[in-house]
C-alpha positions as CSV (number, residue, x, y, z in Angstrom):
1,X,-15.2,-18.7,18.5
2,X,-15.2,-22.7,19.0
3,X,-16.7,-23.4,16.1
4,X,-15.2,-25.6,13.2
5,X,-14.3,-23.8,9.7
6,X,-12.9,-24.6,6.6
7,X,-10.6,-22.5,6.5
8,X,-9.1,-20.1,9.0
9,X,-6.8,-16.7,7.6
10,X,-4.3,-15.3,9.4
11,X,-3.8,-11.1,9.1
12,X,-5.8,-9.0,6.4
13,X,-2.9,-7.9,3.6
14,X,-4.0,-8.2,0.3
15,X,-3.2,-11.5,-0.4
16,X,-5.2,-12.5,2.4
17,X,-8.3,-10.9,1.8
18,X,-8.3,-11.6,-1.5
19,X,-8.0,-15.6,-1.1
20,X,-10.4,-15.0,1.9
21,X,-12.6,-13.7,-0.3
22,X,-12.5,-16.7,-3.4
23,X,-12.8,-19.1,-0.3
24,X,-16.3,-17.8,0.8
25,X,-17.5,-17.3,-2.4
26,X,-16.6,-20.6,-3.5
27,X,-18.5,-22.1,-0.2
28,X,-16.4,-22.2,2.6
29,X,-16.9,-21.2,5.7
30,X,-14.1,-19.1,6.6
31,X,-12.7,-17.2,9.9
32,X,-10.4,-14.3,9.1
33,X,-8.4,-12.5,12.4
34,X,-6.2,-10.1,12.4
35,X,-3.8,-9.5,15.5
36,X,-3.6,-5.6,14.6
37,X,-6.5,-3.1,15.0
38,X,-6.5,-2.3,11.6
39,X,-6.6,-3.9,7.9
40,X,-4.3,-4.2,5.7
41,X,-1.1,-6.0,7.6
42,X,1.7,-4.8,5.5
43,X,-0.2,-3.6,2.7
44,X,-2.1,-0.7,5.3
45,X,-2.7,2.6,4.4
46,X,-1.7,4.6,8.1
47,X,-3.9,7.3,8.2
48,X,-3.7,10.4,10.6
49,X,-0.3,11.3,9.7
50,X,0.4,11.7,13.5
51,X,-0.1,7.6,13.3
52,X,2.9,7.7,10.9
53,X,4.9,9.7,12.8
54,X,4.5,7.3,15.6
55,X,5.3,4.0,13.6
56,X,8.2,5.4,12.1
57,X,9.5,6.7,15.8
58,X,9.6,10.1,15.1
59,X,9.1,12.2,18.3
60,X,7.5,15.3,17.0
61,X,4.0,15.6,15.5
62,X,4.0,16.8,12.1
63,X,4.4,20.2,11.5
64,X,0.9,22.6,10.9
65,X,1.5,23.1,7.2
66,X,1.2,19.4,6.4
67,X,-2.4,20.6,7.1
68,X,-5.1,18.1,9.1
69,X,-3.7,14.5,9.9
70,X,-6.9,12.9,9.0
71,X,-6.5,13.9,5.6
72,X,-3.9,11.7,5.1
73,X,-3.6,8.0,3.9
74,X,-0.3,6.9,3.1
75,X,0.8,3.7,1.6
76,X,2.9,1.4,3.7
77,X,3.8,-0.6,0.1
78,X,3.8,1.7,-3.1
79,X,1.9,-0.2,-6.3
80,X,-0.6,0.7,-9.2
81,X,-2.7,-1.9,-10.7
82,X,-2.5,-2.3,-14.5
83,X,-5.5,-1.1,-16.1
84,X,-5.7,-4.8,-17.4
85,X,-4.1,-7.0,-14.7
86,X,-4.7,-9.7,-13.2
87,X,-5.9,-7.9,-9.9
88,X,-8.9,-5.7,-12.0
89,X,-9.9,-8.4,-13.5
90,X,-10.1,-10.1,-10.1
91,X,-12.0,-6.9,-9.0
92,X,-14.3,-7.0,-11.9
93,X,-15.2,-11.0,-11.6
94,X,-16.1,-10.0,-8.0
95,X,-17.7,-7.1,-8.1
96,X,-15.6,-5.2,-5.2
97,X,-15.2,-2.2,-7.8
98,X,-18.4,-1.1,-6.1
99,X,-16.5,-0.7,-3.3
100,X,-14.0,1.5,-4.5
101,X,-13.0,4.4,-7.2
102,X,-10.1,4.7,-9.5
103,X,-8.4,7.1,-11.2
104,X,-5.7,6.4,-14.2
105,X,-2.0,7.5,-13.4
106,X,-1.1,10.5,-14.9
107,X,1.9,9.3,-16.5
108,X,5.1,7.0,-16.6
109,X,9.1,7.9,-16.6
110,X,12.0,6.7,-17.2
111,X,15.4,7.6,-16.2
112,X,18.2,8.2,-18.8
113,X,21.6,9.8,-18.4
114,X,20.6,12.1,-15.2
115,X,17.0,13.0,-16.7
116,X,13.5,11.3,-16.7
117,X,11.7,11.3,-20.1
118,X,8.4,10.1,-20.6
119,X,7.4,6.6,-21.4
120,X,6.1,7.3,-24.8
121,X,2.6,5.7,-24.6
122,X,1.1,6.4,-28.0
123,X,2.9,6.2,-32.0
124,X,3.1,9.6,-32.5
125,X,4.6,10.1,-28.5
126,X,7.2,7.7,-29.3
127,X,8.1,9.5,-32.3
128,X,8.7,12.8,-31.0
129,X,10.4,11.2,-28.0
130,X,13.8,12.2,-27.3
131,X,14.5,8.9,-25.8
132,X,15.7,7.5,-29.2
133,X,17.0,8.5,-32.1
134,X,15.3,8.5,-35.8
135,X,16.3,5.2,-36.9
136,X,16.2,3.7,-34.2
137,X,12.5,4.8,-33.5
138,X,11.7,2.7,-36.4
139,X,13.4,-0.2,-35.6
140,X,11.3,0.3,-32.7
141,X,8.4,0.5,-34.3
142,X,8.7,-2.4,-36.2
143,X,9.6,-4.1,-33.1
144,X,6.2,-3.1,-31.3
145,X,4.2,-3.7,-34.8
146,X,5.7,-7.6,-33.9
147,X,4.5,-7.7,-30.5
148,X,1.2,-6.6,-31.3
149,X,0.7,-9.0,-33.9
150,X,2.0,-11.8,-31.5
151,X,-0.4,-14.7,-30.7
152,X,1.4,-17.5,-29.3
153,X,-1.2,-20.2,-31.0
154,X,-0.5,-18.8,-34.8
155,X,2.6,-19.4,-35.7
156,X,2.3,-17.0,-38.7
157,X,3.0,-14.0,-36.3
158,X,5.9,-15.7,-35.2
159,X,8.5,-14.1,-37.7
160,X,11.0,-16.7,-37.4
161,X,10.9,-16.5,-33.7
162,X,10.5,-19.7,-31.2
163,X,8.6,-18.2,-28.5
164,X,9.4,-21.4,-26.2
165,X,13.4,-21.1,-27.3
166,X,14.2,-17.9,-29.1
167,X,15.7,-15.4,-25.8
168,X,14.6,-12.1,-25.7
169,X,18.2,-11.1,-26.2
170,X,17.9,-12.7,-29.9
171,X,15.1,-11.0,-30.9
172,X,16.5,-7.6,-29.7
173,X,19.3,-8.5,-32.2
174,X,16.7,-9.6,-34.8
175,X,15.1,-6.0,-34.7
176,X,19.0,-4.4,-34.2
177,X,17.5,-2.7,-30.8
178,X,20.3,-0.3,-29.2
179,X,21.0,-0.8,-25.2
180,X,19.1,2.2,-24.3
181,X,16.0,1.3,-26.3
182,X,16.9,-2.8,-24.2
183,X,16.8,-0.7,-21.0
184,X,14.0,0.9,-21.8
185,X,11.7,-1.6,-23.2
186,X,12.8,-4.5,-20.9
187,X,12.7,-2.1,-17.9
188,X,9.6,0.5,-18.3
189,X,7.6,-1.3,-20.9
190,X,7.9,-5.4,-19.7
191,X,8.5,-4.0,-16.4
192,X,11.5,-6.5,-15.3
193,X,13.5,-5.3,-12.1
194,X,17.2,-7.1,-14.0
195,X,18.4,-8.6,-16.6
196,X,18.1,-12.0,-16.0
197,X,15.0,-12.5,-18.6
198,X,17.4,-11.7,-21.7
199,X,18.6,-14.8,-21.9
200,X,15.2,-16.5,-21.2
201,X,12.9,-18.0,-23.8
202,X,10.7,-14.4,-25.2
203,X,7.4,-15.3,-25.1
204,X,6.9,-14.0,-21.4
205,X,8.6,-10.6,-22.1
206,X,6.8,-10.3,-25.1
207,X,3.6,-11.7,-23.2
208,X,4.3,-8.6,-20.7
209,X,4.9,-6.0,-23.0
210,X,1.5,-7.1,-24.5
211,X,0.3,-6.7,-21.2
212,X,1.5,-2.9,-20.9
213,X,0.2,-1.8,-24.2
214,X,-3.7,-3.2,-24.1
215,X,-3.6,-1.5,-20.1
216,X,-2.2,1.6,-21.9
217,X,-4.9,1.1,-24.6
218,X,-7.9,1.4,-21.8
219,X,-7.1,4.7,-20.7
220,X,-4.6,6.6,-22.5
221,X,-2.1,8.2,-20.4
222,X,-0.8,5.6,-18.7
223,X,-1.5,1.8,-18.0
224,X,-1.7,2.4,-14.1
225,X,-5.0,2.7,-12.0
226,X,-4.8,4.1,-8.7
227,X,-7.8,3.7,-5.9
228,X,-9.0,6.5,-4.0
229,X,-8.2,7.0,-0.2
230,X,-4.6,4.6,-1.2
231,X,-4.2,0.9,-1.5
232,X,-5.2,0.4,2.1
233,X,-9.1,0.3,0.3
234,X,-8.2,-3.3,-1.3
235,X,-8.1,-5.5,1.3
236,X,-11.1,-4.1,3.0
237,X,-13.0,-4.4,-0.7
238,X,-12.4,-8.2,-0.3
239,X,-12.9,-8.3,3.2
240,X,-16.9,-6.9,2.6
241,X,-17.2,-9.5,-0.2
242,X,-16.5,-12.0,2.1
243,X,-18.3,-11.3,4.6
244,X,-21.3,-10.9,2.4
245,X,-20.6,-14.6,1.9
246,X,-20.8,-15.6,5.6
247,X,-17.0,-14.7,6.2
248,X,-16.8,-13.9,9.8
249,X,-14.0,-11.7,11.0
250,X,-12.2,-10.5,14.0
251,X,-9.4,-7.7,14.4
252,X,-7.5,-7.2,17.2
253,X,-7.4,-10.8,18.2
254,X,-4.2,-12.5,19.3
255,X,-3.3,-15.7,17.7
256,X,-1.3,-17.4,20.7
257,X,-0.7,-20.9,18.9
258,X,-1.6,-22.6,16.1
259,X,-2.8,-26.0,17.4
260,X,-1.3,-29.2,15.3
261,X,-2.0,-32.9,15.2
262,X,0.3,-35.3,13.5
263,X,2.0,-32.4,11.5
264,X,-1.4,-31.2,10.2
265,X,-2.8,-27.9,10.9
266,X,-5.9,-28.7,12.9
267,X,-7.0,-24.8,14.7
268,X,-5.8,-21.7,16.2
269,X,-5.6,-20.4,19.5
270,X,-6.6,-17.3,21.0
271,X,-7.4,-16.0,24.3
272,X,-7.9,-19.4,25.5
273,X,-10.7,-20.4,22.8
274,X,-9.4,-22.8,19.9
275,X,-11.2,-22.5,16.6
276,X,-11.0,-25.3,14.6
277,X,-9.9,-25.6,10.9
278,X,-9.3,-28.1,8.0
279,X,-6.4,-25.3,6.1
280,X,-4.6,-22.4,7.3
281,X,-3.5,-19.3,5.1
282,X,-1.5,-16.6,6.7
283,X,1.3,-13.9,5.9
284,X,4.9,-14.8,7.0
285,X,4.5,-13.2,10.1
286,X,2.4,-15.5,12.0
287,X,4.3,-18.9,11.0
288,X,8.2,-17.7,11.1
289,X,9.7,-21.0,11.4
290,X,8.1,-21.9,8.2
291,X,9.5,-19.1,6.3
292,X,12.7,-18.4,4.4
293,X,14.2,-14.7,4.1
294,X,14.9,-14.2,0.2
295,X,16.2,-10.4,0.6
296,X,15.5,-6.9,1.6
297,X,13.4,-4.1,0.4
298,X,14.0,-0.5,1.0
299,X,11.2,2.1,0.9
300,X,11.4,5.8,1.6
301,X,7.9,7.9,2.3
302,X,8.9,11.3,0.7
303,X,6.2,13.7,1.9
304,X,6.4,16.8,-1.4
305,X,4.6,20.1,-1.4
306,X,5.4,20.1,-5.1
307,X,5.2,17.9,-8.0
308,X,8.1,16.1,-9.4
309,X,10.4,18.0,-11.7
310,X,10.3,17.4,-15.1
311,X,7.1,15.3,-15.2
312,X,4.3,18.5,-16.4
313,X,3.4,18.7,-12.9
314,X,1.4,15.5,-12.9
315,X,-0.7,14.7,-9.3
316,X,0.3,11.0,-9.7
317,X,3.4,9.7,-11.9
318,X,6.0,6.3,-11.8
319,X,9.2,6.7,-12.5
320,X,11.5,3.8,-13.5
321,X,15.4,4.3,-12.7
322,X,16.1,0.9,-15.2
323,X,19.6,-0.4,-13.3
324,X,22.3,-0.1,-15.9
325,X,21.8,3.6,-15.3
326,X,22.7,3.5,-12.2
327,X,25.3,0.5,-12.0
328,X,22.6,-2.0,-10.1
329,X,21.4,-5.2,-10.8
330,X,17.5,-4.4,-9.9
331,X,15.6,-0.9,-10.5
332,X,15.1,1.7,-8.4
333,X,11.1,2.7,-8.4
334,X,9.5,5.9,-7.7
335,X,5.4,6.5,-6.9
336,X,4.0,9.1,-7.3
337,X,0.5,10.2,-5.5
338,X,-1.1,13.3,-4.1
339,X,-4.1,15.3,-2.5
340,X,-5.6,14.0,-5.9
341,X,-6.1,10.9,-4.8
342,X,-7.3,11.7,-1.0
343,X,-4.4,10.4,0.4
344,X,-2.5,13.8,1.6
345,X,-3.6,17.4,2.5
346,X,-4.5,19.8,0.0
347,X,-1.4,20.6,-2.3
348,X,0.7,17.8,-1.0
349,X,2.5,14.8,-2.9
350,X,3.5,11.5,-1.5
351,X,6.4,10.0,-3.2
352,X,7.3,6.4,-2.8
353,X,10.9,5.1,-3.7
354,X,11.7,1.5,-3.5
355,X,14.2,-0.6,-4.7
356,X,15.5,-4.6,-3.8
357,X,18.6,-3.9,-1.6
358,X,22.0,-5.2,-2.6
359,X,24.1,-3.2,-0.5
360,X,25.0,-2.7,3.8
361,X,24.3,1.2,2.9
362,X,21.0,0.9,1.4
363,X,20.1,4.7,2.2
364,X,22.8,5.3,-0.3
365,X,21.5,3.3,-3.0
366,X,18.4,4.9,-3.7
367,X,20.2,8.1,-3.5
368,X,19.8,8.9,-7.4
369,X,15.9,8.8,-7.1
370,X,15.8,11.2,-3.5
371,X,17.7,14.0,-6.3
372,X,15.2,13.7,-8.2
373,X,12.2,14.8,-5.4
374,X,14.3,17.4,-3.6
375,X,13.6,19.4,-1.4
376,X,11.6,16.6,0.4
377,X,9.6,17.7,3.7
378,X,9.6,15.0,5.4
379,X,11.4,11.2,5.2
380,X,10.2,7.8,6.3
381,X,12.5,5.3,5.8
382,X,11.3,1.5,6.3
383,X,13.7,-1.2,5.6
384,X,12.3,-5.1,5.1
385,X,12.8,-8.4,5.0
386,X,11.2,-10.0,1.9
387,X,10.2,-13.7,3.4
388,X,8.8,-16.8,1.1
389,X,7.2,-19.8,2.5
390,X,9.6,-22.8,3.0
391,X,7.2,-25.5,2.1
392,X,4.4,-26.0,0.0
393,X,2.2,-26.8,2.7
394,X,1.1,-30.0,1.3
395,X,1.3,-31.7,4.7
396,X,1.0,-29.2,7.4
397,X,-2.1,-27.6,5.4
398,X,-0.8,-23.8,6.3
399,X,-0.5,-22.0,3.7
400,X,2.4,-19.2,3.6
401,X,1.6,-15.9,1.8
402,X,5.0,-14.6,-0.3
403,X,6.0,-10.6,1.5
404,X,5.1,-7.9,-1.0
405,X,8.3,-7.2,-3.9
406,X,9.8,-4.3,-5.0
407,X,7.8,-4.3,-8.3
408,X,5.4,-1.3,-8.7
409,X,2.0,-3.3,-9.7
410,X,0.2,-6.3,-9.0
411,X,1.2,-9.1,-11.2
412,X,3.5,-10.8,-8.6
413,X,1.1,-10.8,-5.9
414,X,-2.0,-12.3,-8.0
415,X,0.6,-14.9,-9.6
416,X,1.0,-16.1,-5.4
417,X,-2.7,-15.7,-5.2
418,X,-3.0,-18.1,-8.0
419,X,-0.7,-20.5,-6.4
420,X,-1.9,-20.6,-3.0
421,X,-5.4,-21.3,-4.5
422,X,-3.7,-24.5,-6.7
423,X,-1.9,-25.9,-3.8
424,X,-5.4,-25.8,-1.5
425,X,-7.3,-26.9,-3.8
426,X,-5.6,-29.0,-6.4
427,X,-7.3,-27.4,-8.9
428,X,-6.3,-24.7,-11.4
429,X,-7.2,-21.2,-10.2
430,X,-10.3,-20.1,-12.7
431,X,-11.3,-16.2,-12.8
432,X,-14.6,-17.8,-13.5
433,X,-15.0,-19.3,-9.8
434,X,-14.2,-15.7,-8.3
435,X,-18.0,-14.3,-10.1
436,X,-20.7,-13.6,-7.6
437,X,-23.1,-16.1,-8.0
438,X,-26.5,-14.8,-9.5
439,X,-28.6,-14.8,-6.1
440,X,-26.3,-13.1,-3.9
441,X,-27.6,-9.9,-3.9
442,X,-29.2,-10.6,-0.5
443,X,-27.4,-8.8,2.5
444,X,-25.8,-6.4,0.5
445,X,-28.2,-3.5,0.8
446,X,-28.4,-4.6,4.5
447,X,-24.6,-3.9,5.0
């Protein structure tokens, strides 16, 4: 281990791996450890369920009818990837989709007065949808007709609309949008978690909601992919990749100090052997004195042996609670997987509710979204602190990771992936410098 890298990385979450990954393709020689046995950090999938149990303190081992514990794989941090995100087209540039299998989300809901309704995903769905009524489906559908023809460098598409001043709450007024069809298309389509985009400039929402529809258009029923075996798969995917590339890595290996000189990161420490290092990137949980808490997450495990009510018994579903239904400032979010997807026992669901917290009880604020699961087997509550680097790490050279957000996809996490990789390098992060180079293939049928 007393060697010298370019780069060190400090636990294997997503984020991690991922930049791990980029790093080794792009040349450097990077050392990845882990302190835990396991990958994943924060973004793990625990698998037997008797391992979940035990995290969550539970003193019993789960009951025979959950069926065999190594059938399980359960998401510590519930997310989907948009069909056509940022994060597959990271996956595609690198190739790690030959790691891993997908399969599309059944479908998406939204909650409305009580009751969850589809998310129309096709013309004719959103016509016979009994989210709105007749006029106001076309007002709707003139609305989307808008979006679609959208290109932010033709200012022929724009309608009268400044992208870059026009707010989204003006061009809901434009198209005489009612608040249910806001909530719904700010919420479930654009996928904000408040309101605070309607008085923003519109070209992001309507960048978003873009975003939603081509996804939508890849597969159909809904613009969510889920991978086999849980999300847990991801960070390994990356992991291999950059190993392939010379990455070398270590799991359960403490990191008793990281070693400064001058205020610059210059190794890390472990077990009495210092490995040296131009940068550092690591999650919060290794530097906590150069983080800052920005908030709290709540997520409840709901182990199911049935499907979700009202949702045509689909084996994997979202639903969105948008927060003016529920008199909140951020949505409440529920995922929805099952033995489908290899993560639970045969006829078993896992559903996933998560939500920003804004109370002291926040048990009682995801309340409306437990209704809508009952009866429930079995609950795992997990409440956590959301922490965000306090520096830049221009000067130190370490390199914070942000904790993962209450939003159900990927978008947020590639966006810090994207901004680590600028502040390292100084350089614009490129899709194009994530693509295997031509003459890699060596070592990979040796793996």
């Amino acid at each position: 281990m007393d060697e010298e890298y370019d780069v060190i990385v400090l636990g294997t979450g997503l984020t991690e791996c991922i930049l791990s990954g980029i790093m080794s393709v792009n040349g450097k020689k990077v050392l990845h450890m882990d302190r835990n046995p396991y990958y994943g950090g924060e973004s793990s999938s625990i698998t037997p369920l008797e391992e979940l149990y035990k995290r969550f303190g539970l003193s019993d081992s789960p009951p025979e009818a959950m069926g065999r514990g190594r059938d399980w794989n359960v998401d510590l941090i519930p997310k989907f990837l948009m069909a056509n995100g940022q994060l597959v087209k990271m996956l595609l540039y690198t190739e790690v989709t030959r790691y891993l299998d997908f399969k599309v989300v059944e479908g998406s809901f939204v909650y409305k007065g009580g009751k969850i309704y589809k998310v129309p995903s096709t013309e004719t769905e959103a016509l016979a949808s009994n989210l709105m009524g007749m006029f106001e489906k076309r007002r709707f559908r003139k609305f989307l007709v808008f979006v679609a023809n959208f290109d932010e460098n033709d200012p022929k598409t724009f309608e009268g609309v400044d992208p870059k001043t026009t707010s989204m709450r003006d061009v809901y007024k434009k198209f005489d949008l009612g608040q249910d069809v806001i909530d719904f298309t700010g919420h479930a389509l654009a996928l904000y978690r408040t309101d605070d985009y309607m008085d923003q400039p519109c070209l992001e929402t309507v960048n978003r909601i873009k975003l939603y529809s081509e996804s939508l258009a890849r597969y159909g029923k809904s613009p969510y992919l889920y991978p086999l075996y849980g999300l847990g798969e991801l960070p390994q995917g990356f992991a291999r990749l950059s190993a392939i590339y010379g990455g070398t890595y270590m799991l359960n290996k403490p990191v008793d100090e990281i070693v400064m000189e001058n205020g610059c990161v210059v190794g890390v420490k472990s077990e009495g052997e210092i490995a040296r290092c131009k940068q550092l990137i690591c999650d919060p949980s290794y530097v906590p004195d150069r983080v800052r808490k920005a908030g709290q997450v709540i997520r409840v495990i709901c182990i199911l042996s049935h499907p979700i009510k009202n949702t045509n018994d689909a084996n994997s579903c979202q639903i969105i609670i948008p927060q003016n239904q529920v008199n909140r400032n951020s949505d409440i979010y529920v995922c929805m997987i099952s033995y489908a997807h290899n993560v639970a026992a045969q006829g078993k669901y896992i559903a996933i509710v998560s939500t920003t917290v804004e109370t002291a009880e926040p048990e009682a604020e995801i309340e409306p979204a437990l209704e809508l699961l009952e009866p429930i087997d079995q609950k795992f509550v997990a409440i956590s602190d959301l922490y965000e680097p306090s520096d830049d790490g221009s000067e130190s050279q370490i390199f914070a990771s942000r904790a993962y957000d209450a939003t159900t996809h990927f978008e947020t996490t590639c966006n810090d992936i994207k901004d680590i990789y600028k502040r390292m390098t100084g350089t614009d992060f490129d899709f194009e410098n994530m693509k295997r180079k031509q003459n890699d293939v060596f070592g990979e049928d040796e793996q």
